[in-house]
N, C-alpha and C positions, 0 to 999 in steps of 0.2 A: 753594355760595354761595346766597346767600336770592335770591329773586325778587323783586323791590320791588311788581310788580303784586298779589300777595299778601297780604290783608288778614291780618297776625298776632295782633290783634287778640279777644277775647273776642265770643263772636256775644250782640247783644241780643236773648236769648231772650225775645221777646212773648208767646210759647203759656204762658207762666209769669205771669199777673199777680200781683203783687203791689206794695209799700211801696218805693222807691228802696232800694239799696243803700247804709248809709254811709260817706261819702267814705273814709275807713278800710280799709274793707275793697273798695270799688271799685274800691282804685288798688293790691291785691293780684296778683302772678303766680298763677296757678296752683300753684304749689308753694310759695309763704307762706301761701295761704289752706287748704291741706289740712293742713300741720305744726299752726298754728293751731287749727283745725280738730280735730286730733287731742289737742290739747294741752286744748280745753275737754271732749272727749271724756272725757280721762284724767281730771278734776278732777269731773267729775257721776258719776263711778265711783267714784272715791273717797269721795265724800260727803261728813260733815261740812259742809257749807256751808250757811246759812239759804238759808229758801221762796223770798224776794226773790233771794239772789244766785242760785240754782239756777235760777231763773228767766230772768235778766240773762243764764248762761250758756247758756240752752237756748237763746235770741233771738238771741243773736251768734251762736252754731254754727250753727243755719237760715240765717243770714243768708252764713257762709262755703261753708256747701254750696251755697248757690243760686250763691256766685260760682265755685264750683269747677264746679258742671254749665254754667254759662256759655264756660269754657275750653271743658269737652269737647266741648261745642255748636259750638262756634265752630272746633276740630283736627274732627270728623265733616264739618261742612260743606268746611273746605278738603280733606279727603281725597275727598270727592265730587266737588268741582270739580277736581281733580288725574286724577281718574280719568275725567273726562265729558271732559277734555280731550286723553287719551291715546289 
């Protein structure tokens, strides 16, 4: 059973400035934004795409990895606090 005191929650990583996240991909789990993620991955490997879209997709993938190290951020912190509390 979950703990409800338990922020499950993505940590707002501040040590990261950058640009807001868009709402899009803010309101992403962790494992929509990595598939995702992998899926603009496969598409700038393959190629064929114009300067602009290649571009558009390099932007969104920064943009889902910052939200994927967020998750991680936020599971390292509750494993720290799980363990400071044991």
């Amino acid at each position: 059973m979950t703990d409800p005191t338990i922020n499950t929650e993505p940590a707002n990583n501040t040590e990261q400035p950058g640009p807001a996240l868009p709402p899009d991909i803010d309101a992403l789990s962790y494992e929509e934004a990595r598939e995702q993620l992998v899926a603009v991955v496969s598409k700038l490997e393959a190629g064929g795409t114009s300067l602009e879209d290649s571009l558009a997709l390099w932007e969104r993938g920064e943009a889902l990895a910052r939200r994927c190290e967020e998750w991680l951020e936020g599971a390292r912190k509750r494993l720290a606090a799980a363990r400071k509390d044991n």
